[in-house]
ZADO-1210 file (C-alpha; in nm, 4 decimals, padded with zeros to 6 digits):
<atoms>
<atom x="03.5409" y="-02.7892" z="03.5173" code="UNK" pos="1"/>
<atom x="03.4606" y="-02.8106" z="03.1798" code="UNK" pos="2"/>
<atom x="03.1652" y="-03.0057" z="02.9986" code="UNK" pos="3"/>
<atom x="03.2291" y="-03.1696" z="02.7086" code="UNK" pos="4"/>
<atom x="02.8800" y="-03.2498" z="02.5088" code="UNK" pos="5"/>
<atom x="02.9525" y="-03.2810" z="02.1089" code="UNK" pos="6"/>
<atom x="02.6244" y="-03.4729" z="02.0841" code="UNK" pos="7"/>
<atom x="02.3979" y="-03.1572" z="02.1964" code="UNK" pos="8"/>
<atom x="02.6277" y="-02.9756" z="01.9502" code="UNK" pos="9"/>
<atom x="02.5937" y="-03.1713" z="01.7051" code="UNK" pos="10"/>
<atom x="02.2164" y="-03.2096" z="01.7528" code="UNK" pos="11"/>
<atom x="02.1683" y="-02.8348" z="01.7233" code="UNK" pos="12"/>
<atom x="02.3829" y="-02.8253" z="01.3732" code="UNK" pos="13"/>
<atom x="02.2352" y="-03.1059" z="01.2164" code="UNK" pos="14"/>
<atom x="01.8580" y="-02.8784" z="01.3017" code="UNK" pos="15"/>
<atom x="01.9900" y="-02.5327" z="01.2162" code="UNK" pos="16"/>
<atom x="02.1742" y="-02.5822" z="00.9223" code="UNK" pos="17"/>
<atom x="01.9672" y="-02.7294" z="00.6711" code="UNK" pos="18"/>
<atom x="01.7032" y="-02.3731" z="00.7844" code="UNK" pos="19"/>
<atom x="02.0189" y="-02.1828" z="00.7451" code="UNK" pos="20"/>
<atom x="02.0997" y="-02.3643" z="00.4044" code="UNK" pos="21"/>
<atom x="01.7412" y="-02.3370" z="00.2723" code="UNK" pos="22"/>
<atom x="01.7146" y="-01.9098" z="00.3315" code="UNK" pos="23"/>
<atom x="02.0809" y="-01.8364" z="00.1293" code="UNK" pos="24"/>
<atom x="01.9580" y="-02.0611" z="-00.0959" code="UNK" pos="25"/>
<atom x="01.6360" y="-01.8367" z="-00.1547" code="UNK" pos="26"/>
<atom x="01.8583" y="-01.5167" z="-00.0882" code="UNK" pos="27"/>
<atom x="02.0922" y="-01.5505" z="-00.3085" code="UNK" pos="28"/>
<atom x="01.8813" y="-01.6338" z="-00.6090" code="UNK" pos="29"/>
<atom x="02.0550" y="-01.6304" z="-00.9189" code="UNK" pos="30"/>
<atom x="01.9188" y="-01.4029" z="-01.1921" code="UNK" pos="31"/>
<atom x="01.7409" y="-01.5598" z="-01.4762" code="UNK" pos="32"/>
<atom x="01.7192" y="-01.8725" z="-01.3001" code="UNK" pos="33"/>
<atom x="01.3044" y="-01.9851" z="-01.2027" code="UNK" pos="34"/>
<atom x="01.2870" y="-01.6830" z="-01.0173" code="UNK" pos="35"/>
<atom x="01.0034" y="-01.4756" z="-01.2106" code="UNK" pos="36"/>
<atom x="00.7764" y="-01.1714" z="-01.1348" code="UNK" pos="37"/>
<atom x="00.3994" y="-01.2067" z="-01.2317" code="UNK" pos="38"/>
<atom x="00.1299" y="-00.9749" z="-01.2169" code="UNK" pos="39"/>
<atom x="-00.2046" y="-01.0533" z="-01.0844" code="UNK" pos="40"/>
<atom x="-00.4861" y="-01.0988" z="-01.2610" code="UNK" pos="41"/>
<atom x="-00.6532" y="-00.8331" z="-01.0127" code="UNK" pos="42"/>
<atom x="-00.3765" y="-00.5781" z="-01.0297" code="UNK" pos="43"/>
<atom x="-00.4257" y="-00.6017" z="-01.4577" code="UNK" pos="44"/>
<atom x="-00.8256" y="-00.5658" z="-01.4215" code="UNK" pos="45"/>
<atom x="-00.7317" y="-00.2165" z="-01.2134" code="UNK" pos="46"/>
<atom x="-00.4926" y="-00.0988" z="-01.4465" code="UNK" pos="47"/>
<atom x="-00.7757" y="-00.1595" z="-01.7305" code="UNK" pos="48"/>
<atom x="-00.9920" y="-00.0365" z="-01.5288" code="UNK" pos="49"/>
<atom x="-00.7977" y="00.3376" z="-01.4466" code="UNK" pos="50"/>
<atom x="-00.7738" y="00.3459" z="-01.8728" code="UNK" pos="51"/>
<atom x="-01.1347" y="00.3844" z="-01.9134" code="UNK" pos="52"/>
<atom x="-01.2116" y="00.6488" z="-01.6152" code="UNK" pos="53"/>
<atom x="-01.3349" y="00.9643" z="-01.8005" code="UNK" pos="54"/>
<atom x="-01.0146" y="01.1902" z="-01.7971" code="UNK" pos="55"/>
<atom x="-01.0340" y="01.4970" z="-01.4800" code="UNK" pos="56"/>
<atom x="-01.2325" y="01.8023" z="-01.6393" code="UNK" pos="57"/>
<atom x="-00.9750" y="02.1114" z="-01.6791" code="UNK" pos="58"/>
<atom x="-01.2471" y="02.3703" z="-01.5020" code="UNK" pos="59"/>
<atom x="-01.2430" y="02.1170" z="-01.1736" code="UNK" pos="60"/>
<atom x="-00.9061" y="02.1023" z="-01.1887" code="UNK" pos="61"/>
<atom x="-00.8509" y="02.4573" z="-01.1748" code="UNK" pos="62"/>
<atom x="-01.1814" y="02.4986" z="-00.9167" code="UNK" pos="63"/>
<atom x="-00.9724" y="02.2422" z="-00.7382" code="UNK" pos="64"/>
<atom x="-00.6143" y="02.4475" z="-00.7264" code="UNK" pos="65"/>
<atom x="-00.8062" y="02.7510" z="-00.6410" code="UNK" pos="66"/>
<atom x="-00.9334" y="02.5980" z="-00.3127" code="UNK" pos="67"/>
<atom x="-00.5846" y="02.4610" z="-00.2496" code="UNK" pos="68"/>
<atom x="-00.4447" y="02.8038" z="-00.2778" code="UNK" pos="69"/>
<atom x="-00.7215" y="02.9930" z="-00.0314" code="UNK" pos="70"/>
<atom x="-00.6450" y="02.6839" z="00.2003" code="UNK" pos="71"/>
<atom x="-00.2548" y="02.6898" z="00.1843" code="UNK" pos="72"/>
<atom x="-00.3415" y="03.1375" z="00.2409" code="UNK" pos="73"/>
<atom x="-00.5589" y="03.0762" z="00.5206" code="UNK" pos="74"/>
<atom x="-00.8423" y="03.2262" z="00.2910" code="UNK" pos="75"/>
<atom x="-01.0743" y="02.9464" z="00.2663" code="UNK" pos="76"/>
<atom x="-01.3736" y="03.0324" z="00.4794" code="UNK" pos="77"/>
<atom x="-01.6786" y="02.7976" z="00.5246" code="UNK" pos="78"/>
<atom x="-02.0268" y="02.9346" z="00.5202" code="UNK" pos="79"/>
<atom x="-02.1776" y="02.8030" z="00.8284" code="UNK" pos="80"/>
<atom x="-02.5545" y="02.8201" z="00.7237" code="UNK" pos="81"/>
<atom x="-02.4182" y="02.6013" z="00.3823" code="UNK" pos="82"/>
<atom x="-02.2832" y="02.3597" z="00.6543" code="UNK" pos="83"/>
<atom x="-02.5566" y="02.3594" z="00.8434" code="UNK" pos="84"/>
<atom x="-02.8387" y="02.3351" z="00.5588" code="UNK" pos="85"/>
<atom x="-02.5972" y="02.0556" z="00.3676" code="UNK" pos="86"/>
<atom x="-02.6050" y="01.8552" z="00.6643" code="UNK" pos="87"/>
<atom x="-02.9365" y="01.8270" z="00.7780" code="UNK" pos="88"/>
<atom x="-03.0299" y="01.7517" z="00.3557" code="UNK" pos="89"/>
<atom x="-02.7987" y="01.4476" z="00.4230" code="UNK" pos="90"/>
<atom x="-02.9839" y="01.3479" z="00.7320" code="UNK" pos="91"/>
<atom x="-03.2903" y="01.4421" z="00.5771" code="UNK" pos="92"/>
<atom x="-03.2309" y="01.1574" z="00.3132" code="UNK" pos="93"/>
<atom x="-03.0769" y="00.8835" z="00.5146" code="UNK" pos="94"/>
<atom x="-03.4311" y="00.8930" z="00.7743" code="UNK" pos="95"/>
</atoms>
């Protein structure tokens, strides 16, 4: 037995197809039409921001690729009594 309902079919397209409609109309956006890319004010105050850090000193740098390299050769070592005295300074000056 078969059920014929076109209104429930119709129902459904006249509710789905205007959404469907809507998204290919924001998919397929036609190039240099109102579409536009703009940049927020925030990401332009960081960029400003970045140009006026001090540039890296080249002896940290190097300081810094040293400790890379003893890392990367399972070199690097760490002086427990440094540790131990750096920590308890920093708990020192939080209490």
């Amino acid at each position: 037995m078969k059920i014929n309902r076109p209104d429930f079919v119709n129902l459904i397209n006249k509710v789905y197809k205007p959404a469907q409609n809507n998204v290919a109309g924001r998919l397929g956006a036609v190039p240099g039409g109102s579409d536009r890319l703009e940049i927020s004010a925030e990401i332009a105050g960081l960029k400003k921001a970045l140009a006026k850090l001090p540039k890296t000193d080249p002896a940290r740098l190097e300081k810094l690729a040293q400790l890379a390299r003893q890392i990367e050769n399972k070199e690097y070592r760490v002086d427990p009594a440094k540790l131990a005295a750096l920590l308890l300074k920093q708990m020192e000056d939080k209490f």
